[in-house]
N, C-alpha and C positions, 0 to 999 in steps of 0.2 A: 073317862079315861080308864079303858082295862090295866090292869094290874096280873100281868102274864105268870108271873113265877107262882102267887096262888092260888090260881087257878090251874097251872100243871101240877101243883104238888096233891092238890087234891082229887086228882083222875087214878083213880086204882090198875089203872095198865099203863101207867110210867112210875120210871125208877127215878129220883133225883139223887147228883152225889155232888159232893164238895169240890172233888179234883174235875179237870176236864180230863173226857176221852174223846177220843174221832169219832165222829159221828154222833154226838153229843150235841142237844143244844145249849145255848149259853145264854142266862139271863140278865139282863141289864137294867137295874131300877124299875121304873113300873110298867114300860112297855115296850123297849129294845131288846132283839135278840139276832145272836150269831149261830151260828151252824160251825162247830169246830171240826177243823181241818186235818190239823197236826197239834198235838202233844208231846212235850217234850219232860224227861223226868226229874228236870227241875222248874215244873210248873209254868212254864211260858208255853204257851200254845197261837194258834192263829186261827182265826174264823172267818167265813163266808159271813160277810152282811150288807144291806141293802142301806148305805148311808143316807140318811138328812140331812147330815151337815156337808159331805161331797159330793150328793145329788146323782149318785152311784152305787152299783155295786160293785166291792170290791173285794181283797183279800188283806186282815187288817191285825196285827200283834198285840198280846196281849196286853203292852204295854200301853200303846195307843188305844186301846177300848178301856183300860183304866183310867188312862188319864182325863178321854171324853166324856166316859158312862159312867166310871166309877167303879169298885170293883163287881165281881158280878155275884149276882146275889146266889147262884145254884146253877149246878149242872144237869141236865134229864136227856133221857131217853125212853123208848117203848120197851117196855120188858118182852121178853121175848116166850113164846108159847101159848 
């Protein structure tokens, strides 16, 4: 079972950060991840992800990926230049 968050923390051309931003990805315990959508500045956001347990893709709040996944371990993106 890969183990995504460290294994992005460890690629030198992404940035990880604690908050979400759009366009960000969102990690989830040791192998789920979201593609965030929207951010809002009190930390509630919503992400693109390919559900298991809905058998779908959908669009999913962050409350309901906490309460599925758990909270999420880190946020990343591609640094840019």
């Amino acid at each position: 079972m890969w183990n995504y968050a460290p294994l992005f923390r460890s690629y030198s051309r992404l940035a990880v950060d604690s908050k979400p931003q759009v366009g960000e990805w969102a990690f989830y315990g040791k192998r789920h991840v979201g593609l965030v959508v929207e951010a809002g500045p009190d930390g509630r956001f919503q992400v693109i992800e390919a559900s298991p347990v809905r058998g779908h893709v959908m669009l999913s709040d962050s409350q309901y990926m906490e309460r599925v996944w758990g909270a999420p371990t880190c946020f990343g993106r591609l640094k840019r230049g």
